[in-house]
C-alpha positions in Angstrom: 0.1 12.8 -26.9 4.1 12.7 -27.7 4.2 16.8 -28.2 2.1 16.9 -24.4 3.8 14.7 -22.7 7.5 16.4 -23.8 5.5 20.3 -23.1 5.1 18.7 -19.4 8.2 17.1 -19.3 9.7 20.3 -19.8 7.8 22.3 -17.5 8.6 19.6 -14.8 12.6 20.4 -15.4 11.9 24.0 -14.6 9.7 23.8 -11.7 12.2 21.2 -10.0 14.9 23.9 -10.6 13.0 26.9 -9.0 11.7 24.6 -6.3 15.3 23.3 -5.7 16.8 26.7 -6.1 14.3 28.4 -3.0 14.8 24.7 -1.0 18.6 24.9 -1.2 18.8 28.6 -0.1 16.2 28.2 2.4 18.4 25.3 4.3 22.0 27.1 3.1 20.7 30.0 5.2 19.0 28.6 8.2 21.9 28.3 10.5 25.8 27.7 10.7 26.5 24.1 9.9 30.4 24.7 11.3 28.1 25.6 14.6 29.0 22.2 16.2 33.1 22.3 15.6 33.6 26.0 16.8 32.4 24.8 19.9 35.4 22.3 20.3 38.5 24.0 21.4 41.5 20.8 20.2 44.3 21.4 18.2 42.7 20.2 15.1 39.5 22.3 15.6 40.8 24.7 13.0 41.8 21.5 10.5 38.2 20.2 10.6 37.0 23.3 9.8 38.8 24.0 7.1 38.2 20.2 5.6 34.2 21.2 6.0 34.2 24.1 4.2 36.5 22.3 1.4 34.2 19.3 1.5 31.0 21.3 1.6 31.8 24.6 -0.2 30.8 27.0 2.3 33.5 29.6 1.2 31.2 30.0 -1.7 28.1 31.6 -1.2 24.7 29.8 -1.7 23.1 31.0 -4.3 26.2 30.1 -7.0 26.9 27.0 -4.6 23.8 25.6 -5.8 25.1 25.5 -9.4 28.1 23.6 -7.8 25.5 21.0 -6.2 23.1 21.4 -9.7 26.5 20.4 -11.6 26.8 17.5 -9.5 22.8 16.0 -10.0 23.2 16.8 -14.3 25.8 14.5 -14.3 23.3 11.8 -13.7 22.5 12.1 -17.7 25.9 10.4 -18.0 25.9 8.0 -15.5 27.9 9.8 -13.2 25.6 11.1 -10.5 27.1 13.2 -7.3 24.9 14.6 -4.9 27.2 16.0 -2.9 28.8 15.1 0.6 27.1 14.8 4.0 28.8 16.2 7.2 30.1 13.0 8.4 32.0 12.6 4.8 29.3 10.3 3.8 28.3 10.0 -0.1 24.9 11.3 0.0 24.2 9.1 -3.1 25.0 5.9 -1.2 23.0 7.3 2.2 19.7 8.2 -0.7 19.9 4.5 -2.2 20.0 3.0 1.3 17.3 4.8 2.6 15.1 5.1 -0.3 14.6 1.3 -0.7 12.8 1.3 3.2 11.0 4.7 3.0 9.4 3.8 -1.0 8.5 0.3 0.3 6.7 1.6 3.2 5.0 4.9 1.2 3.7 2.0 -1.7 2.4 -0.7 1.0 0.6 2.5 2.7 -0.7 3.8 -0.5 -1.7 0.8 -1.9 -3.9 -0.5 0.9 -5.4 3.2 1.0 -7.0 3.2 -2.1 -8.2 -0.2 -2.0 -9.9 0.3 0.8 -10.6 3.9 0.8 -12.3 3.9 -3.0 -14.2 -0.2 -2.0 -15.8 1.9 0.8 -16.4 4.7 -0.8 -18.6 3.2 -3.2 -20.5 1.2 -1.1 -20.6 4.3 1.1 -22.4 5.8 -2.4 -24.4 3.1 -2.7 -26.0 2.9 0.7 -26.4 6.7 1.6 -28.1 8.1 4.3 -27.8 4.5 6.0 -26.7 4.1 9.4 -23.5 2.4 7.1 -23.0 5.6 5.6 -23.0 7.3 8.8 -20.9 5.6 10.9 -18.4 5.3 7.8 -19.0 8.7 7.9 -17.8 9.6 11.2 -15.0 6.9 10.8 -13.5 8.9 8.1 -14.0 12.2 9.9 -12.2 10.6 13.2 -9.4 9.4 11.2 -9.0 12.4 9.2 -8.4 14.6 12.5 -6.0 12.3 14.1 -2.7 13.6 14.6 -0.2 10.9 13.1 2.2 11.4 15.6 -0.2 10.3 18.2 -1.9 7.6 16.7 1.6 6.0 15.7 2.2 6.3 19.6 -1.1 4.8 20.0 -0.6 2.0 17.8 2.7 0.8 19.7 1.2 0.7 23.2 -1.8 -0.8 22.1 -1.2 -2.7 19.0 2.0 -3.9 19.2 2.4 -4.4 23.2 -1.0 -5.5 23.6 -1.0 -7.9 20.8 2.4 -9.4 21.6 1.2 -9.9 25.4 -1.9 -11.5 24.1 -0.1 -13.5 22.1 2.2 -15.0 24.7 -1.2 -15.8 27.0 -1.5 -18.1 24.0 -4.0 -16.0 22.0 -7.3 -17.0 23.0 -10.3 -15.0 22.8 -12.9 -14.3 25.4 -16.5 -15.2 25.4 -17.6 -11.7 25.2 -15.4 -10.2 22.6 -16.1 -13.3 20.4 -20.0 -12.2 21.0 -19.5 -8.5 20.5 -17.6 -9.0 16.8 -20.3 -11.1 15.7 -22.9 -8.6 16.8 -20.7 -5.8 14.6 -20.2 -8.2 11.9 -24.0 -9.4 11.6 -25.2 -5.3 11.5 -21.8 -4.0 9.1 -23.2 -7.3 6.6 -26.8 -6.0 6.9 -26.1 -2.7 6.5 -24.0 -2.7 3.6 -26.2 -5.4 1.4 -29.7 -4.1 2.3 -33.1 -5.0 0.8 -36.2 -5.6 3.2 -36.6 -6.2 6.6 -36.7 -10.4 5.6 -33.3 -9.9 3.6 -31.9 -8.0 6.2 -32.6 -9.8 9.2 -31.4 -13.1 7.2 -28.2 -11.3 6.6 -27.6 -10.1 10.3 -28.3 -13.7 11.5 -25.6 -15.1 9.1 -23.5 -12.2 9.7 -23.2 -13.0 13.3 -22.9 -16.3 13.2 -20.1 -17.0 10.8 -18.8 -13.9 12.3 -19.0 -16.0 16.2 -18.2 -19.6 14.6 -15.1 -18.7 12.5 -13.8 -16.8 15.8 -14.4 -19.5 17.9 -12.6 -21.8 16.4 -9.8 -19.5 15.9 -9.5 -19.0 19.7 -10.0 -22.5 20.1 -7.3 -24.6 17.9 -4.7 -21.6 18.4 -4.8 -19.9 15.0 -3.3 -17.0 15.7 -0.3 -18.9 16.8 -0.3 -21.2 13.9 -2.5 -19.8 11.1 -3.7 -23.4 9.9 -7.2 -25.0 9.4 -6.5 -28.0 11.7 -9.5 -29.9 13.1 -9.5 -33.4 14.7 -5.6 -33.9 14.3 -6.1 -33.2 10.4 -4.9 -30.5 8.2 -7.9 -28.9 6.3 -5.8 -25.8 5.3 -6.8 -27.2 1.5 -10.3 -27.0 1.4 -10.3 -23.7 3.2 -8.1 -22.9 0.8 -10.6 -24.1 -1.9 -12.9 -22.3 -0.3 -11.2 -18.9 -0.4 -10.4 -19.5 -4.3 -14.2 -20.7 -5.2 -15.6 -16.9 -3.3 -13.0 -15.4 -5.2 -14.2 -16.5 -8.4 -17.9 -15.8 -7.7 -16.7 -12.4 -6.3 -15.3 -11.3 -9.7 -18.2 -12.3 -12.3 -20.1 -10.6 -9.5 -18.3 -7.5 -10.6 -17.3 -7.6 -13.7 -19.8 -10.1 -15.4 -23.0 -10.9 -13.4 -23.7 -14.7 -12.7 -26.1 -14.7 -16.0 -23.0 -15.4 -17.6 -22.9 -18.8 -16.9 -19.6 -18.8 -19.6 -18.2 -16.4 -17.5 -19.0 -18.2 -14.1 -17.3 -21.2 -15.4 -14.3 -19.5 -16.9 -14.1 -17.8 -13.9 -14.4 -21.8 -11.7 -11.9 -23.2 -13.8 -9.2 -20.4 -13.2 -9.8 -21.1 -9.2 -9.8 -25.5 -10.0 -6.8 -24.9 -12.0 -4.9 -22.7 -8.8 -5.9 -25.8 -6.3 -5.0 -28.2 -8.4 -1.5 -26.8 -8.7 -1.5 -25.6 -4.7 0.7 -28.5 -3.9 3.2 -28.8 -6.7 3.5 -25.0 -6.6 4.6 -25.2 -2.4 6.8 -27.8 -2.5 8.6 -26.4 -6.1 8.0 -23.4 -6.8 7.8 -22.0 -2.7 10.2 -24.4 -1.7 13.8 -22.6 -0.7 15.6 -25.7 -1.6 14.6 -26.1 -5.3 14.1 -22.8 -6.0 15.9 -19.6 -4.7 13.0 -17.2 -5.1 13.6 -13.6 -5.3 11.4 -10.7 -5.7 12.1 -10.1 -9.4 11.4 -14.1 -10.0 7.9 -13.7 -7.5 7.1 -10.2 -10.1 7.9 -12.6 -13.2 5.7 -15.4 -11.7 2.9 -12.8 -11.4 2.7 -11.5 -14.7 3.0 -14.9 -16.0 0.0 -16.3 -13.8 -2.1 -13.1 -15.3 -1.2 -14.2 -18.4 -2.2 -17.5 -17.9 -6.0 -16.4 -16.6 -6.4 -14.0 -19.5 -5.2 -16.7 -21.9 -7.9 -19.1 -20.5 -10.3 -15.7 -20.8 -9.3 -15.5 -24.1 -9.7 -19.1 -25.7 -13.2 -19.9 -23.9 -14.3 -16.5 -23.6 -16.9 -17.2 -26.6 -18.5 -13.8 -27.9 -17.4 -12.1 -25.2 -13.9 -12.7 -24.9 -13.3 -8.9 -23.4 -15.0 -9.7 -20.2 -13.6 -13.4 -19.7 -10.2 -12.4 -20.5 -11.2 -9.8 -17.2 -12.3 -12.5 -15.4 -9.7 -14.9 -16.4 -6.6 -12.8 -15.3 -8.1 -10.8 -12.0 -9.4 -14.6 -10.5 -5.5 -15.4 -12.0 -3.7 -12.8 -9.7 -6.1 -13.3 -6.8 -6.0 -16.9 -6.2 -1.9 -16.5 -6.7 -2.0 -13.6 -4.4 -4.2 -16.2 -1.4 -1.1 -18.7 -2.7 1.1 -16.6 -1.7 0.1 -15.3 1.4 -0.4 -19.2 2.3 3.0 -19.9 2.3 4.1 -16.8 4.7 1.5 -17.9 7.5 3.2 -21.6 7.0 6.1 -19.9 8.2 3.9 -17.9 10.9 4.9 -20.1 13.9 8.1 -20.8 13.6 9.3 -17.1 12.4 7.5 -16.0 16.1 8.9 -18.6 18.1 12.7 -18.0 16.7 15.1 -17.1 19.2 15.5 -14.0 17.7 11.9 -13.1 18.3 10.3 -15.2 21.0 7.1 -15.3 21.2 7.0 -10.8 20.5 6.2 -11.0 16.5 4.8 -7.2 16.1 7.9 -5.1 15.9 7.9 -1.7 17.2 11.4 -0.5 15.6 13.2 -0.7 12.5 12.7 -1.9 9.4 13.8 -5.7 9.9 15.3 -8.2 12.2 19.0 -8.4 11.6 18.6 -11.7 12.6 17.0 -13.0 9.6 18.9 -11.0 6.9 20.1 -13.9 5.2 17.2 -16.0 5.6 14.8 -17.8 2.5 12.4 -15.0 0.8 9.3 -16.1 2.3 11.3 -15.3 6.0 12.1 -12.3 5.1 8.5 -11.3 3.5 6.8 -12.2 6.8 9.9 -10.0 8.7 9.3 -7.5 6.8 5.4 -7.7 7.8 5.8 -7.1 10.9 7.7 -3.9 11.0 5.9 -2.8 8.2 2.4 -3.5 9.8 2.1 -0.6 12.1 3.8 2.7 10.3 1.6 1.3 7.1 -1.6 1.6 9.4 -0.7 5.0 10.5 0.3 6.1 6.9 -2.8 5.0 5.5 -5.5 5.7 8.2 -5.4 9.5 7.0 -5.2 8.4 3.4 -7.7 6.1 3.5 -10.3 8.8 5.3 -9.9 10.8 2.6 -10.4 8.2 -0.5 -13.5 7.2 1.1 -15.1 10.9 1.1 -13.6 11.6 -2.3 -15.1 8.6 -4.0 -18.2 8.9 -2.1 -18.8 12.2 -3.2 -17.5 11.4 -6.6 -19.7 8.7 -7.3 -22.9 10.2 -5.6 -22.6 13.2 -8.5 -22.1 10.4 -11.3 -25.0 8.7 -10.0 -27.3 11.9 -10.8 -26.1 12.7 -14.6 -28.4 12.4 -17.5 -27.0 9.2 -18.9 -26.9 6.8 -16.0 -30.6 7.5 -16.0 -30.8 6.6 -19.5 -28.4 3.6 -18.8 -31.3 2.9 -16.2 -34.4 3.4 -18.8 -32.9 0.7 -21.2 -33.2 -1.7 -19.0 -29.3 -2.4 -18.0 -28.9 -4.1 -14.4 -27.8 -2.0 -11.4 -24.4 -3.8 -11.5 -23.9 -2.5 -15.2 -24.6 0.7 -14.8 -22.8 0.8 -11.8 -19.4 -1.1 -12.7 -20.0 0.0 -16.2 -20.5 3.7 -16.2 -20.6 5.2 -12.9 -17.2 4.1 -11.1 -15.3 4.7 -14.6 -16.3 8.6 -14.4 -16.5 8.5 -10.9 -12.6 7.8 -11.2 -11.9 10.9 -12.8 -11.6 13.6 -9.5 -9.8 10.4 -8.1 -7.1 10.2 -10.0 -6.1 13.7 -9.5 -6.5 13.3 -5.5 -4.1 9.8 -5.6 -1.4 12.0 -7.8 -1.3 15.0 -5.3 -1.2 12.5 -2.1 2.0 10.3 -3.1 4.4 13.7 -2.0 2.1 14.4 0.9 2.2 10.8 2.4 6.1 10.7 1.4 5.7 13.7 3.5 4.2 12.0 6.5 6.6 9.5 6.5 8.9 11.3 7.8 7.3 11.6 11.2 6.3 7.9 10.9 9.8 6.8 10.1 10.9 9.0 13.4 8.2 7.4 15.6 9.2 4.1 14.4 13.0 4.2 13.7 12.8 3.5 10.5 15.9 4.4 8.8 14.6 5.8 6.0 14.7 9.0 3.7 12.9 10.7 6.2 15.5 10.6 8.7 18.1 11.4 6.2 15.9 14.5 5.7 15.7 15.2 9.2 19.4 14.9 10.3 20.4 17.0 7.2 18.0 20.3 8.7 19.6 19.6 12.3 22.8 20.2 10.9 22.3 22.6 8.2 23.5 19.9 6.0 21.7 20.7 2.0 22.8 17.9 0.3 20.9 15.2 1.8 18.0 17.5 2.5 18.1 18.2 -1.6 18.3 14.7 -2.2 15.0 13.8 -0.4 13.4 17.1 -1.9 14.5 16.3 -5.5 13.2 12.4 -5.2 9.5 13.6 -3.5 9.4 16.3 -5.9 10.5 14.6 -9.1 7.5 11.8 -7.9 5.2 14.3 -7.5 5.1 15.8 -11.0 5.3 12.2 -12.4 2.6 11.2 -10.9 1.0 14.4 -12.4 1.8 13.5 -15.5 0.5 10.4 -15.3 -3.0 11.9 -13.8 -3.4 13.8 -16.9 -2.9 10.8 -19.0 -4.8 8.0 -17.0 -8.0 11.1 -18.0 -8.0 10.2 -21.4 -8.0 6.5 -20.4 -10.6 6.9 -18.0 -13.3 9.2 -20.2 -13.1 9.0 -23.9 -14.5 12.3 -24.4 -11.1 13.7 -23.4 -8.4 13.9 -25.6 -5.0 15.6 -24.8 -3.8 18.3 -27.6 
């Protein structure tokens, strides 16, 4: 594994140097970057362009000024990086770290929620084909997949983020008929997606609709979309819904990864969710509380990995003979309940982040990357700031994304389903959830894996027309200003970062096989 992963490693180094070598010529040679001073006629026109060929090195021609800018980008081995100068005599360094921090935030949110959602579907997709489900996820995908981005981010503005802000300053209630038309959806998506007979699915479009209609009732009704709380009759029942979401969470996972015959399992996986509501109040007014603690992102990470620990600890010590599976359970109900915990506390903040003078009563942002206005606010301020400017580029990163995880894994998993040994899986007697969790998705993975690793440059890439729809001062308008003014460096720098991702995520592809199918072995 060492000798490959140093053969790639290597390999990567000398693609990045040919791909950087064409990239830098390309933009060296695509038009005069002195263009917009020898239009000037002032006494110092000749000064500044003599400082910009100085400052950029255009008395030396491109192909040996790349060395000069390669020179620059090797002294990174010794901690002295220099990727060159920008026009406007900005380090392009500084102007890379700046940007890269919104542009990497925004590509991982998208990405993130595009497999989720993209492979969840796509199995069920699997699962149920030829159903009217799998059709009209079918044509979802196809819709979505021939949308231009540019458009739909224009779309999502006028509709979205206008729409839902004027809506929201009506004072956000629902009418009759929309309530009655998302329960209608809801009570077919539930009964197409869970089959069985005609009993079990008209029982399931009947619950489907009316939880569907009831839960959006009262949501119009007590204002939750202005103040995302569970209030009824003057009282707070934020906790038991709360409860609630942690008890479906629990049943949820043993669904998956255990089946409710294991009643250990079923318990372990009760007592992570008891333990998270019994500590819901200590950990809001301690842990979530700006005043006693100053929480920061590295702290919330370290919180995390300690809470995992915790459920895979409790996994562990009552997992009984099967401690593998509990210690599964234990730390995915772990994450998920802190996760619901989390997400709690920003909708606390909901009301009074969208009634702040700095937003008033307009919470879906349009522009930018955050409110100025709360740049020195609490964590939890800032988390549900930075939700609302990332809410609408992330939908039109992932939309694209996500059409194609769903056809991918559907696909995938439909060829798994028809090998030789998930019919002998099926002849020994093993439940459809075990052959399914069990041996299909962890093959059906495989083509997956490869398709996630050649997207990350390719939704980087997309980014760059979201950012411009959005303002988002990110690497993709670094990248843009650098080709309108023939201006390498920063071009190079966002090249050299989407590239350098891209084999990585290569690499880690062709190791992630060997994890994924232990009939592959890297040599």
């Amino acid at each position: 594994m060492a000798t490959f992963i140093v053969r790639r490693l290597i390999a990567a180094v000398l693609i990045l140097l040919a791909a950087t070598f064409l990239m830098y010529n390309m933009v060296a040679l695509s038009g005069d970057p002195l263009e917009d001073l020898r239009g000037v006629q002032t006494p110092q026109t000749q000064q500044l362009i003599e400082a910009r060929i100085r400052l950029l090195n255009l008395d030396v021609p491109p192909p040996l000024r790349y060395f000069i800018w390669l020179s620059g980008i090797g002294g990174c081995f010794i901690g002295q990086c220099d990727f060159g100068m920008t026009v406007q005599q900005q380090p392009v360094l500084n102007v890379l770290l700046n940007s890269m921090d919104q542009t990497l935030r925004l590509v991982t949110v998208a990405t993130v929620i595009a497999i989720i959602l993209g492979i969840t579907i796509g199995i069920t997709t699997a699962l149920r084909q030829y159903s009217a489900y799998d059709y009209s996820i079918t044509l979802v995908s196809f819709l979505f997949f021939s949308l231009p981005i540019f458009w739909f981010a224009v779309l999502l503005k006028q509709f979205l983020a206008i729409g839902a802000n004027d809506w929201l300053q009506t004072g956000g209630q629902i009418h009759w008929w929309v309530i009655a038309l998302v329960a209608l959806v809801s009570g077919l998506f539930w009964m197409s997606v869970l089959g069985g007979d005609v009993r079990r699915k008209a029982i399931t479009f009947v619950l489907g609709t009316v939880a569907a209609g009831l839960l959006l009732w009262y949501m119009s009704a007590t204002g939750w979309f202005l103040n995302p709380r569970f209030i009824l009759f003057g009282l707070d029942f934020t906790i038991v819904a709360i409860g609630v979401f942690f008890v479906a969470i629990a049943l949820i996972v043993v669904a998956i990864l255990a089946g409710f015959k294991r009643k250990r399992s079923l318990w372990i996986a009760l007592g992570v969710a008891g333990l998270g509501l019994a500590l819901y109040y200590p950990v809001n007014y301690y842990l979530f509380n700006p005043s006693v603690v100053g929480m920061t992102f590295w702290l919330m990470a370290a919180l995390a990995i300690v809470t995992v620990l915790v459920g895979v600890g409790i996994g562990h010590l009552f997992g009984g003979d099967n401690k593998a599976t509990n210690r599964k359970v234990g730390g995915w109900v772990a994450f998920l309940v802190g996760a619901i915990m989390v997400v709690d506390r920003h909708m606390q903040l909901w009301q009074a982040y969208s009634q702040s003078g700095f937003i008033r009563g307009r919470p879906i942002a349009t522009i930018g990357a955050g409110n100025p206005g709360f740049a020195d606010s609490s964590f939890f301020v800032q988390g549900v700031d930075s939700f609302t400017h990332l809410l609408l580029p992330s939908i039109a990163l992932c939309v694209i994304s996500f059409a194609g995880y769903t056809r991918y894994t559907r696909a995938s998993l439909l060829e798994v389903m028809n090998q030789d040994y998930i019919r002998t899986a099926r002849a020994k007697g093993l439940t459809e959830r075990t052959v399914v969790v069990r041996h299909a998705f962890r093959n059906a993975l495989i083509p997956i894996t490869t398709i996630v690793a050649f997207d990350i440059a390719g939704i980087i890439g997309g980014a760059v027309i979201t950012e411009r729809v959005f303002a988002w001062t990110g690497m993709g308008s670094m990248f843009q200003n650098g080709l309108d003014r023939v201006d390498p460096n920063p071009v190079m720098a966002f090249f050299l970062v989407t590239g350098a991702l891209a084999l990585l995520f290569n690499l880690l592809a062709d190791i992630a096989y060997a994890a994924l199918d232990p009939r592959i072995r890297v040599s």
